[in-house]
DSSP file (Angstrom, degrees, kcal/mol; ACC not computed):
  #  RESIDUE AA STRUCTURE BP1 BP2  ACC     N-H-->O    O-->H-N    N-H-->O    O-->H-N    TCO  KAPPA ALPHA  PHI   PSI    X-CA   Y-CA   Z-CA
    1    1 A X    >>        0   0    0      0, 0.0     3,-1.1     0, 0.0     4,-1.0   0.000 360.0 360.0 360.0 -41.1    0.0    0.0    0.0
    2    2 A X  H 3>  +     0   0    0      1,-0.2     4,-0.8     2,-0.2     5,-0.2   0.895 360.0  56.2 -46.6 -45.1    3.1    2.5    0.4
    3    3 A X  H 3> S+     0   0    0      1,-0.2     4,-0.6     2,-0.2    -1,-0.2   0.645 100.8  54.0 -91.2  10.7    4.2    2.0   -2.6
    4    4 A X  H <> S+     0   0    0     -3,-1.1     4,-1.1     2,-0.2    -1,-0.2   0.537 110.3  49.2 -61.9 -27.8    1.0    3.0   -4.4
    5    5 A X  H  X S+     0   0    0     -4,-1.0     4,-1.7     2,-0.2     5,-0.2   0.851 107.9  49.2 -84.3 -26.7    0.9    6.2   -2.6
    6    6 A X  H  X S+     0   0    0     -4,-0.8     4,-1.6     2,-0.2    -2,-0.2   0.753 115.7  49.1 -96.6 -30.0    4.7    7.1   -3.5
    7    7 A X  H  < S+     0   0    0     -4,-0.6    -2,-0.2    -5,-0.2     4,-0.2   0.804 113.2  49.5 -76.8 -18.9    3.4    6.0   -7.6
    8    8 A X  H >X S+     0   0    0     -4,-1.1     3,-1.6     2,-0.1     4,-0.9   0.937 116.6  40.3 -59.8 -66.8    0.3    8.4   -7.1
    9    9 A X  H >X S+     0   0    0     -4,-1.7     4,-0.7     1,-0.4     3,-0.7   0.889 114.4  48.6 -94.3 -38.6    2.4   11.0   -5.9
   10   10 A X  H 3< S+     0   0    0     -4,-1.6    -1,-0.4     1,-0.2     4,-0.2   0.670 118.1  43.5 -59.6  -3.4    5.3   10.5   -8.4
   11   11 A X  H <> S+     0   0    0     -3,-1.6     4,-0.5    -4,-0.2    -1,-0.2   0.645 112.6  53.1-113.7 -25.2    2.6   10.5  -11.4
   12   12 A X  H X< S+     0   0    0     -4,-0.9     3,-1.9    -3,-0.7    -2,-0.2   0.934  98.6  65.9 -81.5 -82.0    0.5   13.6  -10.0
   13   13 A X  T >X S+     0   0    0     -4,-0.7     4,-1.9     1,-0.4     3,-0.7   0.496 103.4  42.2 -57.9 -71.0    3.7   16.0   -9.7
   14   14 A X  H 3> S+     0   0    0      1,-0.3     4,-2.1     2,-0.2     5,-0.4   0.959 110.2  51.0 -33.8 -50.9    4.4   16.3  -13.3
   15   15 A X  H <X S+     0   0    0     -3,-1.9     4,-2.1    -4,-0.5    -1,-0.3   0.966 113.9  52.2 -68.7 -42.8    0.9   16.7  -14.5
   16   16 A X  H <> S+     0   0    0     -3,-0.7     4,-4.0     2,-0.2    -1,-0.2   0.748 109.5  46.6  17.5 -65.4    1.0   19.6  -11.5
   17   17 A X  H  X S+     0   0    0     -4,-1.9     4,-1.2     1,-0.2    -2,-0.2   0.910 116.1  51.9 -92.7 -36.9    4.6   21.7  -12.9
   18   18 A X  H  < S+     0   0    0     -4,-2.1    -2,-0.2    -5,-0.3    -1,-0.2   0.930 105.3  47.4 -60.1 -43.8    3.0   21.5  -16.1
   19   19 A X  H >X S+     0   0    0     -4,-2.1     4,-2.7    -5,-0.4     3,-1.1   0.899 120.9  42.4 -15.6 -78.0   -0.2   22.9  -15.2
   20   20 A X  H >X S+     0   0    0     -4,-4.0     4,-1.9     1,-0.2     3,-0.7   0.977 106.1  54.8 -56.5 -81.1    1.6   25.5  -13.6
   21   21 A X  H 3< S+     0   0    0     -4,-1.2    -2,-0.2     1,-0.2    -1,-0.2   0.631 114.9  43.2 -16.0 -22.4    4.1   26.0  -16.0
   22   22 A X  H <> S+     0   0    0     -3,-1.1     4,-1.7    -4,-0.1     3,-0.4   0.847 108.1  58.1-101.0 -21.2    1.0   26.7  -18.7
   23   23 A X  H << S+     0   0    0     -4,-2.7     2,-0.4    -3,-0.7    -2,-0.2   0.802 111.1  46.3 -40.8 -35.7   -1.0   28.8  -16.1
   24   24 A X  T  < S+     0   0    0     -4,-1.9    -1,-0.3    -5,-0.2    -4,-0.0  -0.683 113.3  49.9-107.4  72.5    2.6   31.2  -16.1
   25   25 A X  T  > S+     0   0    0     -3,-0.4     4,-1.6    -2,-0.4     3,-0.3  -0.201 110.8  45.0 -89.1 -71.3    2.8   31.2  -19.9
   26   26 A X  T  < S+     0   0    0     -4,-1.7    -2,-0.2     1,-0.3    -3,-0.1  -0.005 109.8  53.6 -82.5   9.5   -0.6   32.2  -20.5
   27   27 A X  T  > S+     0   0    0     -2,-0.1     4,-2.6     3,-0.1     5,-0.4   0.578 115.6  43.3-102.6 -41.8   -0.5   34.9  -17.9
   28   28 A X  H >> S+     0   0    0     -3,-0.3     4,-4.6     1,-0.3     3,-1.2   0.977 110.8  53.8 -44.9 -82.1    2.9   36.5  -19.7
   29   29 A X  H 3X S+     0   0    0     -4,-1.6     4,-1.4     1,-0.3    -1,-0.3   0.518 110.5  42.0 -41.9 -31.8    1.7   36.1  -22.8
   30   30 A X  H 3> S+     0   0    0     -3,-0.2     4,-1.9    -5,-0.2     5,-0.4   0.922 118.1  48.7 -61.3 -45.5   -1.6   38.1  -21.9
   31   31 A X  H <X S+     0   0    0     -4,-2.6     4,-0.7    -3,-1.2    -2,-0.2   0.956 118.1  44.5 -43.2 -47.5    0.8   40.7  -20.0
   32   32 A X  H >X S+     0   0    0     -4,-4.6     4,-2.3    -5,-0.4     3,-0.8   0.999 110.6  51.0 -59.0 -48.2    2.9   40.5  -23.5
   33   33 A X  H 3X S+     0   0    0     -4,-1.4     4,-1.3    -5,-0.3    -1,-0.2   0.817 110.5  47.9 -68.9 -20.3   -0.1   40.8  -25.8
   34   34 A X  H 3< S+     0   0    0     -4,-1.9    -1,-0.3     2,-0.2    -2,-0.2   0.299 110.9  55.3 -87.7   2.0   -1.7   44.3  -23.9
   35   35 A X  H XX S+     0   0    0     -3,-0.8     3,-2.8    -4,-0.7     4,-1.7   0.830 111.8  38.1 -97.7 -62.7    1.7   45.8  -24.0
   36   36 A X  H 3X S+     0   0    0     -4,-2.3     4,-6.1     1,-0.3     5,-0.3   0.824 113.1  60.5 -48.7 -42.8    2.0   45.3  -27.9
   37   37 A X  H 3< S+     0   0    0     -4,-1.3    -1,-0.3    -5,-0.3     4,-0.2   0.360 110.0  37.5 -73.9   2.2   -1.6   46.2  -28.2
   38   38 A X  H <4 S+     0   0    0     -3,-2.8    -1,-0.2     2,-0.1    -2,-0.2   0.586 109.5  63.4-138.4  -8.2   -1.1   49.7  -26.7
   39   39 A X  H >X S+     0   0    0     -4,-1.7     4,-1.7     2,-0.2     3,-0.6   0.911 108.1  39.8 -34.0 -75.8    2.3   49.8  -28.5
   40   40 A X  H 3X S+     0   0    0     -4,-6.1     4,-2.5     1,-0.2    -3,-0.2   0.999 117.4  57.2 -68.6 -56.8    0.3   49.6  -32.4
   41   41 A X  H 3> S+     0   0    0     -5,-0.3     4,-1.3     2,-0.2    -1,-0.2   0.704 112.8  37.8 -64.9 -10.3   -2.4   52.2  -30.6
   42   42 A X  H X> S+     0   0    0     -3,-0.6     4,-1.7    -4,-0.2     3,-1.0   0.889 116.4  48.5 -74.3 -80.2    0.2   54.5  -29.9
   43   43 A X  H 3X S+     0   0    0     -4,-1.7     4,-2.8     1,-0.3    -2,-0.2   0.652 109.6  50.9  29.5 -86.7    1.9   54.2  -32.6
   44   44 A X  H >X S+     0   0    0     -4,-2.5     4,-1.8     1,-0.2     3,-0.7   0.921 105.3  61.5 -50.3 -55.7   -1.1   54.5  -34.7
   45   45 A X  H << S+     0   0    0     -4,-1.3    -2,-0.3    -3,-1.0    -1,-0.2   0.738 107.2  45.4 -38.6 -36.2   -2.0   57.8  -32.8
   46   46 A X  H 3< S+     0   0    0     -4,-1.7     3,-0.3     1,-0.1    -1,-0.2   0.924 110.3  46.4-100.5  -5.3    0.9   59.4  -33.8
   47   47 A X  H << S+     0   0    0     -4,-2.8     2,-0.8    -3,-0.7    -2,-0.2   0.989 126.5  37.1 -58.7 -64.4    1.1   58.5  -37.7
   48   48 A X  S  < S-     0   0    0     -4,-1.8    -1,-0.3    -5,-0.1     2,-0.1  -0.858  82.7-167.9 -85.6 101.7   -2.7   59.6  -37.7
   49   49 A X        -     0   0    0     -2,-0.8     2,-0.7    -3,-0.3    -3,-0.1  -0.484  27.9-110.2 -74.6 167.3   -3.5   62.5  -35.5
   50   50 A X        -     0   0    0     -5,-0.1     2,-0.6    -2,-0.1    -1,-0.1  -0.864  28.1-169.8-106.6 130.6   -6.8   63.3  -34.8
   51   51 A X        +     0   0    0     -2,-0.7     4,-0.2     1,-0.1    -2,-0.0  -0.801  22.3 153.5-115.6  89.6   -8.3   66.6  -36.3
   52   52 A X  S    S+     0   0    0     -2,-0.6    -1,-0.1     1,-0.2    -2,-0.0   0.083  78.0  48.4 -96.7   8.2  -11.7   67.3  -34.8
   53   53 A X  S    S+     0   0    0      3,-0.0    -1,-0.2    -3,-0.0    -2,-0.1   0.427  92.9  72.6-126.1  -0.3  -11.4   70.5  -35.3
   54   54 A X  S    S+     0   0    0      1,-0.1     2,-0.3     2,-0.0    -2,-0.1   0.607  96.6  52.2 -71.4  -1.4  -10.2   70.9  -39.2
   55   55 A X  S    S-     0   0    0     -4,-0.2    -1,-0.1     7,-0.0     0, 0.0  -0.967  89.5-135.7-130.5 117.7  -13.4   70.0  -40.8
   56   56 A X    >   -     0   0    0     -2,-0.3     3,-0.6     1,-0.1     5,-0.1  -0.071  21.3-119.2 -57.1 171.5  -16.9   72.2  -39.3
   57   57 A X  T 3  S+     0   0    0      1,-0.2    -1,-0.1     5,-0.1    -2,-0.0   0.442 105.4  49.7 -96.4   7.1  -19.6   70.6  -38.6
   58   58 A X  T 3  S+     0   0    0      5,-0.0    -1,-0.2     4,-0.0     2,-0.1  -0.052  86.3 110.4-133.1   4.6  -22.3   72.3  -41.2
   59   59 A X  S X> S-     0   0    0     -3,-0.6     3,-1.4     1,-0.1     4,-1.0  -0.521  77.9-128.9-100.7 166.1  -19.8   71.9  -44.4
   60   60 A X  H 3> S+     0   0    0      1,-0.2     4,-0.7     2,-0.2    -1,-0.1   0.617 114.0  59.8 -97.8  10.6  -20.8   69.2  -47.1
   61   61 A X  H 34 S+     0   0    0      2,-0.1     4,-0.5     1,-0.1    -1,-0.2   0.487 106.0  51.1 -88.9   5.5  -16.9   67.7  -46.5
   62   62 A X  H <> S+     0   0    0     -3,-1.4     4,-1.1     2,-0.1     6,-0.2   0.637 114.0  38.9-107.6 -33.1  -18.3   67.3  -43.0
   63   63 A X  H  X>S+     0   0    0     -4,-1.0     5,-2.9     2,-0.2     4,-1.4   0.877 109.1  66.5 -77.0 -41.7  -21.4   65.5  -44.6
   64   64 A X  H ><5S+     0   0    0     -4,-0.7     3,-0.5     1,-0.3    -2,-0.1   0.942 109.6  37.2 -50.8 -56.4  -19.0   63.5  -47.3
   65   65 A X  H 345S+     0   0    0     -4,-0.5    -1,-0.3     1,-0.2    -2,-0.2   0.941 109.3  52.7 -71.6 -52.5  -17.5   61.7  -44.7
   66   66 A X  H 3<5S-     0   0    0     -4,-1.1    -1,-0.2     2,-0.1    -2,-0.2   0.835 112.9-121.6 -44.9 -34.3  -20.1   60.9  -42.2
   67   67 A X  T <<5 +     0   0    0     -4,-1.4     2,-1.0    -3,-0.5    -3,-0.2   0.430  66.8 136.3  78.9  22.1  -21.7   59.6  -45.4
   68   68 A X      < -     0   0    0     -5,-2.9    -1,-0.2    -6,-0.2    -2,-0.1  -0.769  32.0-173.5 -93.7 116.8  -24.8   61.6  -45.3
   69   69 A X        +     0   0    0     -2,-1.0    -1,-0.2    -3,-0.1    -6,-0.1   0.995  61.5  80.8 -60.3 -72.5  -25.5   62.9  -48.6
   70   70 A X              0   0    0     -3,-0.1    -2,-0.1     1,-0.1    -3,-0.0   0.154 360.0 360.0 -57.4 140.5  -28.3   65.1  -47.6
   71   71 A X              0   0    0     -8,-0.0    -1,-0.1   -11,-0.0    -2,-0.0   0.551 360.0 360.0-131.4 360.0  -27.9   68.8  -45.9
């Protein structure tokens, strides 16, 4: 009967450090992927600025875009 208990515990521990070991992968790897993600959104912000105030709001290049035909 002891030495079932020392083959439990010698078959559990692995399946255990792997577990862990993908639990701490998959926590980096979110960590990694919001870093990158706010990286391209900077990034992007400064290739494109945003000009909210170069086009009025009553003009029909204000309309063009929106896609409303009508004024």
């Amino acid at each position: 009967m002891d030495q079932w208990t020392k083959v439990i515990a010698a078959s559990v521990s692995p399946i255990i450090v792997i577990s862990a070991c993908g639990l701490l992968c998959l926590a980096f790897y979110n960590r990694m992927a919001a870093i990158v993600n706010r990286l391209r959104t900077a990034s992007c912000r400064r290739l494109h600025p945003i000009r909210r105030n170069s086009i009025e709001p009553n003009t029909p290049s204000f309309f063009s875009r929106r896609g409303n035909r009508e004024h």
